[in-house]
MIPA-339007 format. One line per 10 residues: number of its first residue (from 1); for each residue x, y, z of C-alpha. Coordinates in Angstrom, 1 decimal, padded with zeros to 4 digits. Layout:
MIPA-339007
NUM	X Y Z ~ ...
***
This chain:
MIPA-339007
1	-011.2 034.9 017.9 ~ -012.0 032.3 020.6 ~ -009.2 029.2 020.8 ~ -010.4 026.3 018.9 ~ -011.6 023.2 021.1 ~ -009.0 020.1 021.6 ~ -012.3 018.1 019.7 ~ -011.3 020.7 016.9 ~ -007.8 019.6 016.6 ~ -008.1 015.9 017.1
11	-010.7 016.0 014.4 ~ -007.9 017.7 011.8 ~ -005.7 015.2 012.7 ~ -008.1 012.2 011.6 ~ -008.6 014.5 008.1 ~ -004.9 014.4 007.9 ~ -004.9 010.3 008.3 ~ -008.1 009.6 006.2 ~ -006.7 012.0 003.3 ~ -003.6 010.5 003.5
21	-005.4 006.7 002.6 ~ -007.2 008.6 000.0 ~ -003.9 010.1 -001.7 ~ -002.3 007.0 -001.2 ~ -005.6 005.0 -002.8 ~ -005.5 007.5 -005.7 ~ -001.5 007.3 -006.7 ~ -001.6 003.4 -006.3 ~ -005.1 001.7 -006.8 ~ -005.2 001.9 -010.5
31	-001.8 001.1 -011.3 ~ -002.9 -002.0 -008.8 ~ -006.5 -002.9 -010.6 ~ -004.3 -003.0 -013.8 ~ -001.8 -005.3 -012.4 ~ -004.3 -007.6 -011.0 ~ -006.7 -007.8 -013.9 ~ -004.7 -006.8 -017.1 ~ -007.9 -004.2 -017.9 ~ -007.7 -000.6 -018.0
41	-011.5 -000.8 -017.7 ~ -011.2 -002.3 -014.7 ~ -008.5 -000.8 -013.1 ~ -010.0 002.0 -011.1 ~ -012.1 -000.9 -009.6 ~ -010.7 -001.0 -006.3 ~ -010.9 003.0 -005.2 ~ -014.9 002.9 -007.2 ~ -015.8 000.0 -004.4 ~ -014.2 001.8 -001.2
51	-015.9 005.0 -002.2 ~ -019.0 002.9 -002.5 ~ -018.5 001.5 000.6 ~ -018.5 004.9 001.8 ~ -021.3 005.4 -000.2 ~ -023.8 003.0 001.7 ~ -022.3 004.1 004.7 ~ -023.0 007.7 004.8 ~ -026.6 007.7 005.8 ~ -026.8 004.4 008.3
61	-023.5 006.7 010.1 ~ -026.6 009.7 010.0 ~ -028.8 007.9 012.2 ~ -026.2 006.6 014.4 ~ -025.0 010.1 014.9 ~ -028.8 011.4 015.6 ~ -029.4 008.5 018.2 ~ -026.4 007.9 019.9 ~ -023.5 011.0 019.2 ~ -021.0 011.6 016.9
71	-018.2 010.2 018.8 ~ -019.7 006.8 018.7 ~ -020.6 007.2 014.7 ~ -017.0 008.0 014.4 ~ -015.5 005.1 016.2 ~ -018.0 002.6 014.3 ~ -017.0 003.8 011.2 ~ -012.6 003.2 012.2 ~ -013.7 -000.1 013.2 ~ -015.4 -001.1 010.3
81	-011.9 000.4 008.6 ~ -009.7 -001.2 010.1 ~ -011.0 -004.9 010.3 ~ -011.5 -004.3 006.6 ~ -007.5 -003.9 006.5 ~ -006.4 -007.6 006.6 ~ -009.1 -008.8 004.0 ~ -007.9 -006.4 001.4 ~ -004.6 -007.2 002.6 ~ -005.1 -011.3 002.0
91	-006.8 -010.3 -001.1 ~ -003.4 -008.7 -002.2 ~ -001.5 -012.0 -001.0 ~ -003.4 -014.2 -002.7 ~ -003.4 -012.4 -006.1 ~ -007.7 -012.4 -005.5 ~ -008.8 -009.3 -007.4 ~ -012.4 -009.4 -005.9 ~ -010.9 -010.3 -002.2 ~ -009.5 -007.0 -002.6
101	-012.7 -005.2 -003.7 ~ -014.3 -006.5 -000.8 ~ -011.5 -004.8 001.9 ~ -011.2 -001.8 000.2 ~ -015.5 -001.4 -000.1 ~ -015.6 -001.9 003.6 ~ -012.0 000.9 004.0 ~ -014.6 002.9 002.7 ~ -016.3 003.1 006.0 ~ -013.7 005.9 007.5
111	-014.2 008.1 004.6 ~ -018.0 008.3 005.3 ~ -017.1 009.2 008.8 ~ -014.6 011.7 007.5 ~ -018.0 013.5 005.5 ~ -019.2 014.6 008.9 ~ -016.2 016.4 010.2 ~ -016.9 019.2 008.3 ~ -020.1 019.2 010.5 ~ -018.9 018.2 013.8
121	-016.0 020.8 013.1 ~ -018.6 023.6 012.4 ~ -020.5 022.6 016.0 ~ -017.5 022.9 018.0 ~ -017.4 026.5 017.5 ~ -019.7 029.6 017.9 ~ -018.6 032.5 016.5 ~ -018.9 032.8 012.6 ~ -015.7 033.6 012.3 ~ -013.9 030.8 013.9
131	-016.5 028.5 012.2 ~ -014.9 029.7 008.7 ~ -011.5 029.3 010.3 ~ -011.9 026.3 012.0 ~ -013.7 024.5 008.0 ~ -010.4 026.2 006.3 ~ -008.3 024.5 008.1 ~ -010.0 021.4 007.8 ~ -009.3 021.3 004.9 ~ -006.1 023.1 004.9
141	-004.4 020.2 006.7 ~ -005.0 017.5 003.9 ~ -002.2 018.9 002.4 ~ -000.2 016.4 005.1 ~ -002.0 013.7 004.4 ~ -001.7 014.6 000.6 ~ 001.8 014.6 000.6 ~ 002.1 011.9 003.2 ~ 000.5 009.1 001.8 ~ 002.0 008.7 -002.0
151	005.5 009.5 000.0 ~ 005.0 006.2 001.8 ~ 002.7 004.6 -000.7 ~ 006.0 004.6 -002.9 ~ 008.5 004.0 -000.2 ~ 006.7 001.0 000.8 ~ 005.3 -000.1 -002.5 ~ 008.3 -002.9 -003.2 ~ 008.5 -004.0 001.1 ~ 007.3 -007.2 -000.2
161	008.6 -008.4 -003.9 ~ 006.5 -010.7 -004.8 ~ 003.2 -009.1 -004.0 ~ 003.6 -005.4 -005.3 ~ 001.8 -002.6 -003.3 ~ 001.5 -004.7 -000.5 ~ 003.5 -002.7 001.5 ~ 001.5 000.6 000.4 ~ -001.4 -001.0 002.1 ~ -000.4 -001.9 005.1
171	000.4 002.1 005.3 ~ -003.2 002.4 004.8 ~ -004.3 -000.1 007.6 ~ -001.4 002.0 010.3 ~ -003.4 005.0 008.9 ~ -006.7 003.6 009.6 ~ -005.1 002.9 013.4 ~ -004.3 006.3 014.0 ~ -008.2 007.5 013.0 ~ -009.7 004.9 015.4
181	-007.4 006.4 018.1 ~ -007.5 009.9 017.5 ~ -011.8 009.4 017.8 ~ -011.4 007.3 020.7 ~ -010.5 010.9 022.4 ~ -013.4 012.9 021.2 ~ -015.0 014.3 024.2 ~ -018.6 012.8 024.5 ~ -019.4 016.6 024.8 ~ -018.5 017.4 021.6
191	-019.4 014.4 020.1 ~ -023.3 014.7 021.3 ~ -026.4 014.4 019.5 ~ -026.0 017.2 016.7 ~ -027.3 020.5 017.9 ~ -028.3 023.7 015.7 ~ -025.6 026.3 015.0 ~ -026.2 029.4 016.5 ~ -028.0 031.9 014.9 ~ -029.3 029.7 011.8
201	-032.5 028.7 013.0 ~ -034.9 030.5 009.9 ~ -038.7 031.4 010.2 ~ -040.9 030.0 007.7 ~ -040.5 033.6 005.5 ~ -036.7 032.3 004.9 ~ -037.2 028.2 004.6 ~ -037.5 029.1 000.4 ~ -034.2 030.9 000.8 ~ -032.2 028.4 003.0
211	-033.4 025.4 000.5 ~ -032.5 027.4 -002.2 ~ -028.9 027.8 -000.9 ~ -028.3 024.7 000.7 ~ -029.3 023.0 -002.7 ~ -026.9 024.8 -005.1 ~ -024.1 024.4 -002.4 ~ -024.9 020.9 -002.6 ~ -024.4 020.6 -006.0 ~ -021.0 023.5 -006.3
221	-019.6 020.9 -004.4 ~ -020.9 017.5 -005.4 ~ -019.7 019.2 -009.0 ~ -016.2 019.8 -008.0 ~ -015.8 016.7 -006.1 ~ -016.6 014.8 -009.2 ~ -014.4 016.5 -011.6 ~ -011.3 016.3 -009.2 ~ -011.5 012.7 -008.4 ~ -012.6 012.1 -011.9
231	-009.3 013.9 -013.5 ~ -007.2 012.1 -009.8 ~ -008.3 008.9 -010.6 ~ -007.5 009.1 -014.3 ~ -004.1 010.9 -014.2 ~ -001.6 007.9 -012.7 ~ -003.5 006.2 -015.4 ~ -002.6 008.4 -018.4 ~ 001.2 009.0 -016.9 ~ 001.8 005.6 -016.8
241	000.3 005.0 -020.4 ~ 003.4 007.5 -021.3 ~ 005.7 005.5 -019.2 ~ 006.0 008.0 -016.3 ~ 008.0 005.8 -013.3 ~ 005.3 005.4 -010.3 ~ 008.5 008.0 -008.0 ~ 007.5 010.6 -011.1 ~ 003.5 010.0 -011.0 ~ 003.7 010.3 -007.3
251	005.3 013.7 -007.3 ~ 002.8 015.1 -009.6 ~ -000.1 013.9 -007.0 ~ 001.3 015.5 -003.8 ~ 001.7 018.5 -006.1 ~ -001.8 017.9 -006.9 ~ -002.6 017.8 -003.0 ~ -000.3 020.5 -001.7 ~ -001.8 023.3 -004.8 ~ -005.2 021.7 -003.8
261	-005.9 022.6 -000.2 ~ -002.6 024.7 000.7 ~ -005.1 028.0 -000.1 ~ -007.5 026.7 002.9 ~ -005.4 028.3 005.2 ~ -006.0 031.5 003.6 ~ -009.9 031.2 002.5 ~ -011.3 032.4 005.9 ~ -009.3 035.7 005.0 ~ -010.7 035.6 001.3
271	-014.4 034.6 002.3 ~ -014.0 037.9 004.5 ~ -013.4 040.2 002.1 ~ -014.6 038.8 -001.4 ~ -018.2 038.0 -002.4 ~ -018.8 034.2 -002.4 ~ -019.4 034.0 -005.6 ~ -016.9 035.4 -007.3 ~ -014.3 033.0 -005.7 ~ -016.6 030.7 -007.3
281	-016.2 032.2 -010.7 ~ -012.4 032.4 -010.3 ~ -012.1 029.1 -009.7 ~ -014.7 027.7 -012.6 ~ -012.7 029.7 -015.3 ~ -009.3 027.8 -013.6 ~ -010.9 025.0 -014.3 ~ -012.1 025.7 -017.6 ~ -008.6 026.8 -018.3 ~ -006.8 023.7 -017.1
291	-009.7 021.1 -018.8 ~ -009.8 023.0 -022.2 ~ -006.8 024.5 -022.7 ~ -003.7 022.9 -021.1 ~ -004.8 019.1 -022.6 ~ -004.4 020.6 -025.9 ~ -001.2 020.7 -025.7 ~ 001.7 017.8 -025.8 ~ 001.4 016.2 -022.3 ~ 004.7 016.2 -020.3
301	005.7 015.5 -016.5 ~ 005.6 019.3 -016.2 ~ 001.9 019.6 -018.0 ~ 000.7 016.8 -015.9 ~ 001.5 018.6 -012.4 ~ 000.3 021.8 -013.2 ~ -002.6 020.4 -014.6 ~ -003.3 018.2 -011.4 ~ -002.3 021.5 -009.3 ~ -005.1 023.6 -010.9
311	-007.9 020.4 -010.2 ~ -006.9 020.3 -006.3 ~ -007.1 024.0 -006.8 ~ -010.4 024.5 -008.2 ~ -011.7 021.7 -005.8 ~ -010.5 023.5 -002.8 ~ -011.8 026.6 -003.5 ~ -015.5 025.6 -004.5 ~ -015.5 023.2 -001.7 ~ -014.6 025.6 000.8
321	-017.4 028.0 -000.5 ~ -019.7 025.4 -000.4 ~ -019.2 024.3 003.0 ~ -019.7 027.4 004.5 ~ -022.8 028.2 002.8 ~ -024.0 024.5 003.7 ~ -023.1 024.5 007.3 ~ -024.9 027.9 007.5 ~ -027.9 026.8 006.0 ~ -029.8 024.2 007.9
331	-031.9 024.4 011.3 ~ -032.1 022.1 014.1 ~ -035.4 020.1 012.5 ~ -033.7 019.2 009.3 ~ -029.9 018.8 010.3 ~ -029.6 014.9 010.4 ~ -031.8 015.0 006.8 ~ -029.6 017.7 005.7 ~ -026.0 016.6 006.9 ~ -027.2 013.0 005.8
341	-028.6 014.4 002.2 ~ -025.0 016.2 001.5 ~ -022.3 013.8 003.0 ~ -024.6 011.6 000.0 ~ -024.5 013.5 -002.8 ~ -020.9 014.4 -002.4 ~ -019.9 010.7 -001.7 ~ -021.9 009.8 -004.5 ~ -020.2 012.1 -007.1 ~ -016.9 010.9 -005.5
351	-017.9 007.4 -006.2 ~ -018.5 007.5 -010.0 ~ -015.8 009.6 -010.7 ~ -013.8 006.8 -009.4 ~ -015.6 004.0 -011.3 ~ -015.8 006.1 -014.2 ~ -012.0 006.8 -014.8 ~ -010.7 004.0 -015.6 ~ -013.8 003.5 -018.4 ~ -013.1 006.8 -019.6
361	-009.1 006.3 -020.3 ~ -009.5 003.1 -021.8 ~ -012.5 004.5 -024.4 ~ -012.0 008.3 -024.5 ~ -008.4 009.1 -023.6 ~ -007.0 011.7 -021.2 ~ -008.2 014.9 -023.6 ~ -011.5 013.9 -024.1 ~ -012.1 012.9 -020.3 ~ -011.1 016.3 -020.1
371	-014.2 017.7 -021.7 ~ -016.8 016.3 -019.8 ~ -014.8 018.3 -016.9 ~ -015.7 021.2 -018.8 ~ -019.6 020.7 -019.3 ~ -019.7 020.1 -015.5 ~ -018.0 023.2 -014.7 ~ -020.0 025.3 -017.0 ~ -023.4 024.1 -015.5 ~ -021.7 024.8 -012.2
381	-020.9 028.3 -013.7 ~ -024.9 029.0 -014.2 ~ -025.5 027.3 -010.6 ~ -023.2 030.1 -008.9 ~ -024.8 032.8 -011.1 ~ -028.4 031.8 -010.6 ~ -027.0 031.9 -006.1 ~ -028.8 034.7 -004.3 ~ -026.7 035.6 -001.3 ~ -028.2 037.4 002.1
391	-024.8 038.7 003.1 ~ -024.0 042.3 004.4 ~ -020.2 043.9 004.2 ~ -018.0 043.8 002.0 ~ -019.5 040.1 000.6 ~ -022.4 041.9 000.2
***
């Protein structure tokens, strides 16, 4: 194993930073939409418009990446973040509900550039090995952020009486400082015009393959990514409905975090020596067994964190599996297409979950919400069967 590139580390520091906002988004944001507006309807409001935001940013973020670099992509996208800081932030002031949607659509920008690092991560190395490494502990480290940001989302939630949260968003525009700097230190190298991966470029006899498998990647994770930001999103919601204190709700989302990607820093291990797909089986019948089972029973504090433990879980296990086979998938002609095609989808999934969560407590209730998690999971169940891997050794 080679040593990993400082581009490599300074990229898992922005992941830390950008899942932090995210965690911090997540534990506050509805609790927020609901004090502005009254409406549980309309309470998820805020995250569905930055993860919109995101949304329309992922593919103009593409093109700048395929014209000018990935450094510069980057840094466009922390700009964008962190002007957008002191609208939301005089949104909040003035008690302007839409104000607010409009700062935390254009926030949105650093999580589209955060759907590339995966990508950027994966070019910064060359052996296989170290590429599986190197995505694991992408998102291995969010478990800082995860932790990081409801920690001082809480601490800072009363720093300014009369406007509650204010002070958690402030956290978020500091956080959206320390992306823009950490990019601003990308080596223009690194952060060049995206260039194949070695020893992925396929001959026409494989092109039916490689779609194939880049396609039901796509979906695994698009699939996850909905069903664990659709279960985030909703969970403050349904503690606080029980009248769960926001300290309380908080510790059962950086549980939710730390169970969630912890097990990164052991999947390059796991992908080594078990097939693909059965991690992806494991995880789907975790799933099944936290959105079936578990909501049948009286919901507690307790309940509630294991319950958000086993989402992160499932979510960082199919994502992990996903990304590799992704990464590994694509050739030089199609890789802005293809990178561009999955940051969408993913972002996508991520962005109706979020608007969707709120709609969902206030008409179906946390059980219910529940169940759609498990007719997702069981069409992602037939997706993994139906993959046909080309993979010698013991994933054979």
């Amino acid at each position: 194993m080679k040593r990993l590139s400082k581009d490599v580390y300074l990229l898992l520091i922005s992941q830390v930073f950008v899942t932090a906002i995210n965690a911090l988004f997540a534990s506050v944001s509805g609790l927020l939409g609901k004090s502005l507006t009254g409406s549980l309807t309309s309470s998820t409001l805020p995250i569905a418009a930055a993860t919109a935001g995101s949304l329309l940013m992922v593919y103009p973020l593409s093109r700048v990446m395929a014209r000018y670099g990935r450094k510069k992509a980057f840094l466009l996208g922390a700009i964008i973040g962190v002007s957008a800081c002191p609208v939301f932030l005089a949104g909040l002031a003035l008690g302007h509900f839409y104000l607010v949607l409009c700062g935390a659509f254009f926030v949105g920008a650093v999580n589209a550039s955060c759907q590339y690092y995966r990508f950027a991560v994966a070019e910064a190395v060359t052996d296989e090995n170290d590429r599986v490494l190197a995505l694991s502990l992408l998102t291995g480290v969010m478990v800082i952020g995860g932790i990081l940001g409801p920690l001082l989302g809480a601490a800072f939630a009363a720093a300014v009486p009369s406007v509650p949260f204010f002070g958690s968003f402030v956290v978020i525009a500091f956080f959206c400082i320390g992306i823009f700097v950490s990019h601003v230190f990308l080596s223009a190298g690194s952060a060049a015009k995206a260039q194949a991966l070695p020893g992925v470029e396929r001959d026409a006899a494989e092109s039916k393959y490689v779609k194939n498998v880049f396609l039901k990647a796509t979906f695994l994770g698009m699939t996850a990514s909905f069903v664990m930001h659709f279960i985030m999103n909703a969970a403050p919601l349904a503690m606080s409905a029980q009248g769960t204190s926001l300290d309380a709700s908080t510790s059962v989302m950086q549980i939710h975090f730390a169970v969630g990607v912890l097990p990164s820093f052991f999947f390059a291990a796991l992908y080594r020596y078990v097939n693909p797909k059965n991690i992806l089986y494991i995880s789907i019948a975790l799933g099944l067994i936290e959105c079936l089972v578990l909501v049948s029973f009286p919901q507690t504090h307790t309940l509630f964190a294991i319950e958000l433990g086993l989402a992160g879980l499932v979510h960082c296990l199919i994502i992990n599996v996903s990304n590799v086979l992704v990464v590994s998938a694509y050739g030089e002609k199609v890789e802005a297409k293809a990178q561009g095609f999955n940051s969408f989808v993913i972002t996508v999934s991520i962005a109706a979950a979020s608007a969707a969560a709120g709609v969902a407590m206030a008409y179906l209730g946390w059980e219910k919400l529940n169940y759609i998690c498990v007719l997702l999971l069981m069409f992602a169940a037939f997706v993994a069967y139906s993959l046909r891997l080309k993979m010698g050794g013991k994933r054979g």
